[in-house]
C-alpha positions as CSV (number, residue, x, y, z in Angstrom):
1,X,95.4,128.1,102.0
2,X,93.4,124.5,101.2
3,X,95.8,122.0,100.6
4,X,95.6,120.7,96.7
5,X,94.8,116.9,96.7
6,X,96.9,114.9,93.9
7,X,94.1,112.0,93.0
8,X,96.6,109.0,92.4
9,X,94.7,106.4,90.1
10,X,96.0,102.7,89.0
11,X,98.6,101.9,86.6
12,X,97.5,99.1,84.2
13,X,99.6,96.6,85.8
14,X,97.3,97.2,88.9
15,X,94.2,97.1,87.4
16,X,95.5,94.0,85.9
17,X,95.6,92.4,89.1
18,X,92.3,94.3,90.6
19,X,90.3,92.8,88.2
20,X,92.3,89.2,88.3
21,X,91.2,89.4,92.6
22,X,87.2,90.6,91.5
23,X,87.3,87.8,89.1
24,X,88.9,85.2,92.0
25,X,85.9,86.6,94.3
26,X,88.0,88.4,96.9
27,X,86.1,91.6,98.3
28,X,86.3,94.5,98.0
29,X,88.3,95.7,101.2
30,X,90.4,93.0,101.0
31,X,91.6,94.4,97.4
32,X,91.6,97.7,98.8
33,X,94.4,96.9,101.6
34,X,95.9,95.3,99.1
35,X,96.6,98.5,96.7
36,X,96.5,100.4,100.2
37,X,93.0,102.4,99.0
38,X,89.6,102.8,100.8
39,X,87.2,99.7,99.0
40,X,84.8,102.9,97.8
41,X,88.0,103.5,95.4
42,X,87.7,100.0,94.5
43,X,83.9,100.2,94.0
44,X,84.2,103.1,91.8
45,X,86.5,101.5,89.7
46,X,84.8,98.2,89.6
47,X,81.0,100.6,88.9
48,X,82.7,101.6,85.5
49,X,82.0,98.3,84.2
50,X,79.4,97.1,86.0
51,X,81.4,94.5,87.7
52,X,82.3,92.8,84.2
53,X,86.2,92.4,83.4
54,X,86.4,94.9,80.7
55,X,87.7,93.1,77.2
56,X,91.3,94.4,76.3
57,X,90.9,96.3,73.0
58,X,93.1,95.7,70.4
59,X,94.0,97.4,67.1
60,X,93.2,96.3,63.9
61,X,95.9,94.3,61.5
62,X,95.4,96.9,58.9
63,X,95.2,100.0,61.5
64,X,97.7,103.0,61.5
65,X,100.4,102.1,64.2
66,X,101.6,105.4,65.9
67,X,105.2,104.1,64.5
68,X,103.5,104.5,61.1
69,X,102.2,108.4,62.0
70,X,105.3,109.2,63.0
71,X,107.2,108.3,60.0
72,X,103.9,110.6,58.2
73,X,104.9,113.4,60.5
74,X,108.1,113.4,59.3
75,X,107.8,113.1,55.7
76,X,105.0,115.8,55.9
77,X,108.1,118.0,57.8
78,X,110.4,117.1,54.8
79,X,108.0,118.2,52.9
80,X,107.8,114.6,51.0
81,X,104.9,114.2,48.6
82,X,102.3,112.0,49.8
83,X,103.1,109.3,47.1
84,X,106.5,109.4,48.2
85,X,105.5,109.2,52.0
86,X,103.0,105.8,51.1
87,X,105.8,104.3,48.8
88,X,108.1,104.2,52.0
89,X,105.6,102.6,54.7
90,X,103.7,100.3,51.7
91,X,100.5,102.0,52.4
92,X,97.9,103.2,49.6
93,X,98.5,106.7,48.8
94,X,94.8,107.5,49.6
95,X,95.1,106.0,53.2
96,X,98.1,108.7,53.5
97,X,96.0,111.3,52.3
98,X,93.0,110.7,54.2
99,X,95.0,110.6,57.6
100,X,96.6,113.9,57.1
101,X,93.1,115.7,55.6
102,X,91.2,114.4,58.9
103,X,93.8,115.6,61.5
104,X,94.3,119.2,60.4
105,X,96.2,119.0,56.5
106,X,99.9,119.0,56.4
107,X,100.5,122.1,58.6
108,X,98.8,120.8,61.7
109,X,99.4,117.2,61.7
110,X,100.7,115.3,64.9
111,X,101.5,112.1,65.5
112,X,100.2,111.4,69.3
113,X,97.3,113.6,68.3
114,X,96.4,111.7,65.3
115,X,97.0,108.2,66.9
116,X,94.8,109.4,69.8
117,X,92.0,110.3,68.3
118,X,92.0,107.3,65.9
119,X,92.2,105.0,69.0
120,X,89.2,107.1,70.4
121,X,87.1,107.4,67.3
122,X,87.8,103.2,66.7
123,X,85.1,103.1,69.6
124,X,82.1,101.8,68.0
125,X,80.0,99.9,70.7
126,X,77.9,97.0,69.2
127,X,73.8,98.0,69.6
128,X,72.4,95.2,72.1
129,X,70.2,92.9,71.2
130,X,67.5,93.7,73.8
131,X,68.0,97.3,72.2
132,X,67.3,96.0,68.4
133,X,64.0,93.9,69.2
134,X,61.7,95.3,71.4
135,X,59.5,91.9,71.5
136,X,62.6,90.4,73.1
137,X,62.9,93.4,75.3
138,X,59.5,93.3,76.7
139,X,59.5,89.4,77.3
140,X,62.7,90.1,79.3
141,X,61.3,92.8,81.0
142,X,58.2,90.8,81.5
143,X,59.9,87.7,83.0
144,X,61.9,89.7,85.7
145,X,59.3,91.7,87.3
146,X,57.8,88.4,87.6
147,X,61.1,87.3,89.6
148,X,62.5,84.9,87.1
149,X,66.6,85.0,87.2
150,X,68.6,85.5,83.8
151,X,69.5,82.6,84.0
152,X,65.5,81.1,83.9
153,X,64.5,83.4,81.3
154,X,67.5,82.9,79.1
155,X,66.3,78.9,79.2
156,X,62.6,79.7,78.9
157,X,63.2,81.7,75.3
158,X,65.3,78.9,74.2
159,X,63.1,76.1,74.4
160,X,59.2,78.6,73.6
161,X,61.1,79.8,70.4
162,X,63.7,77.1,69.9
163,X,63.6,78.4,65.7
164,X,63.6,81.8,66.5
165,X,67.0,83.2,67.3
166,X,65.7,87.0,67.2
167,X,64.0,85.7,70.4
168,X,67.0,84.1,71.9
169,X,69.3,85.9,74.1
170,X,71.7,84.7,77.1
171,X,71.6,85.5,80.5
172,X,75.1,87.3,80.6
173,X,73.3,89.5,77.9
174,X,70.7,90.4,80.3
175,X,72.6,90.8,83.1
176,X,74.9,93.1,81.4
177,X,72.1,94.8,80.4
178,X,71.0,95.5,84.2
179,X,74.3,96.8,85.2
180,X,75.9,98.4,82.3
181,X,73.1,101.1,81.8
182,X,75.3,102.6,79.1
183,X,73.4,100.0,77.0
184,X,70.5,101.5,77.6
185,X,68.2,98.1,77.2
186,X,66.9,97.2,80.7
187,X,66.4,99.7,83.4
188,X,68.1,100.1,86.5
189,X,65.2,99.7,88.0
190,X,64.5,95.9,87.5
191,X,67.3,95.3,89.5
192,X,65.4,95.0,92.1
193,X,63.8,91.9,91.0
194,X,66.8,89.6,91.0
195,X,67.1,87.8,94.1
196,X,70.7,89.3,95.2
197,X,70.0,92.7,95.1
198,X,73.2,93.5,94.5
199,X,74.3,96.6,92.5
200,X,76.9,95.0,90.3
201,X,77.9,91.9,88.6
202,X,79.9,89.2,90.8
203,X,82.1,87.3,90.3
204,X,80.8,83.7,89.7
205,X,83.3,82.2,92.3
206,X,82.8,84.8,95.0
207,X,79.7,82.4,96.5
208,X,81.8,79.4,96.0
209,X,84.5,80.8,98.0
210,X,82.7,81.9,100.6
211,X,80.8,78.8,101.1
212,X,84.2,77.0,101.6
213,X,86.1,79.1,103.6
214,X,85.8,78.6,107.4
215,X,84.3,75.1,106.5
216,X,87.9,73.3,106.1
217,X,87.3,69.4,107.6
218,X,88.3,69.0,110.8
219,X,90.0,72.1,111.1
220,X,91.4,73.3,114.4
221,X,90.8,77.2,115.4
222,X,93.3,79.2,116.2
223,X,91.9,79.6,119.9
224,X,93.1,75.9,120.6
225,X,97.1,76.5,120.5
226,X,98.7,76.5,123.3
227,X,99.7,79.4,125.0
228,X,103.6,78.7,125.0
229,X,103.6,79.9,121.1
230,X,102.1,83.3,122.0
231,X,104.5,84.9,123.6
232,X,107.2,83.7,121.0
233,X,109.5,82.2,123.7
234,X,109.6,79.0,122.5
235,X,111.2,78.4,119.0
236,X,109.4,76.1,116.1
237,X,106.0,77.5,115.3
238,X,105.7,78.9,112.1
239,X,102.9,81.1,110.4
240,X,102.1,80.5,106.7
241,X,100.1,81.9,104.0
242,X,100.2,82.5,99.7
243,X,101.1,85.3,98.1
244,X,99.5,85.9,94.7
245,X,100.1,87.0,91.4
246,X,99.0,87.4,88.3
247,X,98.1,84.2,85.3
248,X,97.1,82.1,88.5
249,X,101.1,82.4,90.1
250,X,102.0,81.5,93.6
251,X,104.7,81.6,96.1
252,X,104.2,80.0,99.5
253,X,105.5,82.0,102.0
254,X,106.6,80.4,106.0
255,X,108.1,82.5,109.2
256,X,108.8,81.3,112.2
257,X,107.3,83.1,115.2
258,X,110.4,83.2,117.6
259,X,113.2,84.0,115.4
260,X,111.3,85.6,112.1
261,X,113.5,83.0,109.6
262,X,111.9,82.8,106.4
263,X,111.5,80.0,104.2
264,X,109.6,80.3,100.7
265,X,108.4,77.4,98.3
266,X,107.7,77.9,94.8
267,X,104.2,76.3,93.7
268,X,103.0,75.7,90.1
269,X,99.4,76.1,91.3
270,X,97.2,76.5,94.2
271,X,95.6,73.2,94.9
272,X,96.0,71.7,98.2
273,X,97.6,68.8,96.7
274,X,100.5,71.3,95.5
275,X,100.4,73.2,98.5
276,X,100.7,70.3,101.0
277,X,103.3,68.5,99.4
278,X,105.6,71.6,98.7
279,X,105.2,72.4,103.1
280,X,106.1,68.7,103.3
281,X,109.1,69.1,101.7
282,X,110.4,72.0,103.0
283,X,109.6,70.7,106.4
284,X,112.1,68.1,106.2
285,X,115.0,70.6,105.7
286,X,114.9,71.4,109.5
287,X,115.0,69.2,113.2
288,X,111.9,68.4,114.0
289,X,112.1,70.5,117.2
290,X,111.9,73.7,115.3
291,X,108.8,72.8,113.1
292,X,106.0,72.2,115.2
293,X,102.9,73.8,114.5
294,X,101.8,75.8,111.7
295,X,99.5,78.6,111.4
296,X,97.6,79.0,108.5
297,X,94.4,81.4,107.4
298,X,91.1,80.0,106.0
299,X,92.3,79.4,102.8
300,X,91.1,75.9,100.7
301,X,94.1,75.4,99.8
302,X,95.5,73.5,102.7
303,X,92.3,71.6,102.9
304,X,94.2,68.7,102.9
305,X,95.7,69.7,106.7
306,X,95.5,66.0,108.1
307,X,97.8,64.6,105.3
308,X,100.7,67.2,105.7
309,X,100.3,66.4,109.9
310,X,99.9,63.2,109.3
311,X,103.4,62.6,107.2
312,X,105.1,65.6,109.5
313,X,103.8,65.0,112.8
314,X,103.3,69.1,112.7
315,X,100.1,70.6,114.1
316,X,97.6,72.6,112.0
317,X,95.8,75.9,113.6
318,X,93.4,77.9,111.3
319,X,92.9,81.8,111.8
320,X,88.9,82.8,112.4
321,X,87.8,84.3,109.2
322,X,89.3,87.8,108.0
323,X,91.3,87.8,111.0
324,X,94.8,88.2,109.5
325,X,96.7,89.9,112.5
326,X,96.3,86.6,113.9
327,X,99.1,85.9,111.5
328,X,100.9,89.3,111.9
329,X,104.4,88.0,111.6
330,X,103.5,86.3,108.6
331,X,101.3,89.5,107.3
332,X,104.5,92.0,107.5
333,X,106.6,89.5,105.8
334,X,104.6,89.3,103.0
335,X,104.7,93.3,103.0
336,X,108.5,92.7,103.1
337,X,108.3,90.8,100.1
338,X,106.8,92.9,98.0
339,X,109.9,94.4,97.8
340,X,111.2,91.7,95.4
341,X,108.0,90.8,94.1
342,X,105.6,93.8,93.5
343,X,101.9,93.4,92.8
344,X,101.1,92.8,89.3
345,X,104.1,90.6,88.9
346,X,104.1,87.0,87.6
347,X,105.4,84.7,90.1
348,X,105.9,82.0,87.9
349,X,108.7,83.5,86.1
350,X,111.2,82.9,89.8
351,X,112.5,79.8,90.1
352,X,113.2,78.3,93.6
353,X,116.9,78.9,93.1
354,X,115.5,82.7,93.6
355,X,113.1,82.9,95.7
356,X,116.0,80.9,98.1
357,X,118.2,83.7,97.4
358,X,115.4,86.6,98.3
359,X,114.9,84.8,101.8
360,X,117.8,84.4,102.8
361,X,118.9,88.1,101.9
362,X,115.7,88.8,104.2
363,X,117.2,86.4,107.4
364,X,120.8,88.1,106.9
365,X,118.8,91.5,107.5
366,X,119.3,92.7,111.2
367,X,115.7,93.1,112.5
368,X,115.3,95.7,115.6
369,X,112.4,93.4,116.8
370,X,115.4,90.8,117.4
371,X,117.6,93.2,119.2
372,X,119.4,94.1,115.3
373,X,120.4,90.3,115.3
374,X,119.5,88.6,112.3
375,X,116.5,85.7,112.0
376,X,119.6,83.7,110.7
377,X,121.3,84.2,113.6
378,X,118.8,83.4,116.2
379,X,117.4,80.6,114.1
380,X,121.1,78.6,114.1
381,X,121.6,79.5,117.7
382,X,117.8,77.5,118.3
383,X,119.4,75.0,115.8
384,X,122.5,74.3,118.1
385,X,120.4,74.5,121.0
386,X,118.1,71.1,119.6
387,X,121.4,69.2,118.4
């Protein structure tokens, strides 16, 4: 007997934050291990849309709410009139009357039904404008197979027909056109002729990003720290990294390799400013014998490396791109954290107060890595060891 496959999709709060890390530029495989799903998933999803961040629809002020077809569903049960029915929610009787005549008359009207189909039917996609004028169309058309970018051809109609808005058109316009075929303007074809290639829309920070990671000033690779902090025998190097949320939220997270003890620092933003001087701060709670290195990955935001070393006297080593295992203590911690702050979540709503509480709930857990002692415990026994 073939074993039925349940296809598990994503709850809004995850495609929330799937398109909030397209828009950020992250790839795809990197959003898939985040949701724990193959980036062909991710693709698929993305494909829908072209690779634009779909605009949240919202109903009208004068719509039906489903409250409203309820309260129809049961005055039409009562056996109300339909004057009666429109007196109660302040509606025009003909609106009442309408709703009920186009969802199956008194004896078959729903609710959900109704409500779902008025939600469906409120669908009325706006024409394009490369679809309304084909001389537009065709000078578009004409302009890409002749290699010109959006961008270029968007510029060029401005200033041929500068009195001519019929003739006008922007390059987001175009390239929408290109990847959401549902338009039906452009051609899939003529993708071909942009100078990426690519087969959907990216995000506008994904080459910005990439240019800057792995390109940190003066940073030092991971393969230049001393051996003594790989085999975790010697107390006071610490891995570190961000974990993100939605509406641009932030928590910064710190382990330390021998003993696991966590440490997390609220941040308002992600700006290495913010960043550096929040590790600086919480590297003055402890002896200077247990802080001193720190591992970070490639991220910008602790551009500012030689400030926090310089004010610390705490060494610096950056991961080699998309090599997180060479942060793995810090990589399952943030997993363990997830626990108190699931994806989709806004981080901003914690306050340090809490995020104090969550860690040290984690270093009073008993970890079988540590022999079931607590990072706590081994921490304060290095603690009494440096005093």
């Amino acid at each position: 007997m073939k074993k039925k496959y349940i296809r598990v999709g994503f709850t809004q709060a995850q495609k929330n934050e799937l398109w909030e890390r397209w828009r950020r530029g992250e790839q795809m495989k990197s959003i898939g291990r985040e949701f724990g799903k193959p980036s062909s998933s991710i693709f698929k999803h993305i494909r829908s849309t072209g690779g634009f961040t779909p605009v949240p629809r919202r109903r009208g002020p004068l719509a039906l709410s489903l409250a409203e077809r309820e309260e129809i569903s049961r005055g039409v049960v009562a056996g109300q009139s339909i004057r009666s029915i429109a007196a109660t929610l302040r509606r025009a009787a003909s609106t009442i009357s309408r709703e009920i005549a186009r969802n199956g008359g008194a004896s078959r009207y729903r609710a959900a039904a109704a409500d779902k189909r008025a939600w469906k039917q409120a669908l009325r996609p706006k024409l394009c404008k490369l679809v309304l004028y084909d001389p537009l169309r065709q000078a578009v058309i004409l302009k890409l197979q002749r290699h010109w970018s959006p961008q270029q051809i968007a510029g060029w109609l401005k200033r041929t027909y500068p009195k001519r808005e019929a003739m006008q058109v922007s390059h987001e316009t175009i390239y929408k056109s290109l990847y959401v075929q549902a338009r039906g303007a452009l051609k899939k074809e003529l993708q071909q002729y942009l100078r990426t290639k690519r087969q959907l829309r990216g995000s506008r920070h994904v080459v910005k990003d990439k240019d800057r990671r792995g390109k940190i000033r003066d940073a030092v690779s991971i393969s230049e720290r001393p051996a003594s902090v790989e085999d975790r025998a010697v107390p006071g190097h610490w891995e570190g990294d961000l974990i993100c949320g939605p509406n641009h939220s932030f928590i910064a997270t710190l382990v330390e390799r021998h003993s696991r003890y966590v440490m997390l620092a609220k941040l308002s933003d992600r700006k290495t400013e913010t960043v550096v001087n929040a590790l600086i701060k919480h590297s003055r709670k402890l002896p200077n014998e247990l802080y001193k290195s720190l591992t970070w990955d490639r991220g910008h935001e602790l551009a500012e490396h030689k400030r926090f070393t310089m004010e610390t006297n705490i060494d610096v080593y950056f991961c080699d791109p998309q090599s997180p295992w060479q942060r793995g203590t810090n990589e399952n911690t943030n997993r363990l954290l997830r626990q108190y702050f699931p994806k989709g979540t806004d981080l901003s709503v914690h306050s340090q107060a809490e995020l104090n509480a969550v860690d040290r709930e984690l270093n009073e857990r008993p970890r079988k890595t540590l022999e079931y002692e607590t990072p706590a415990e081994r921490f304060s026994q290095c603690v009494a060891t440096t005093s």
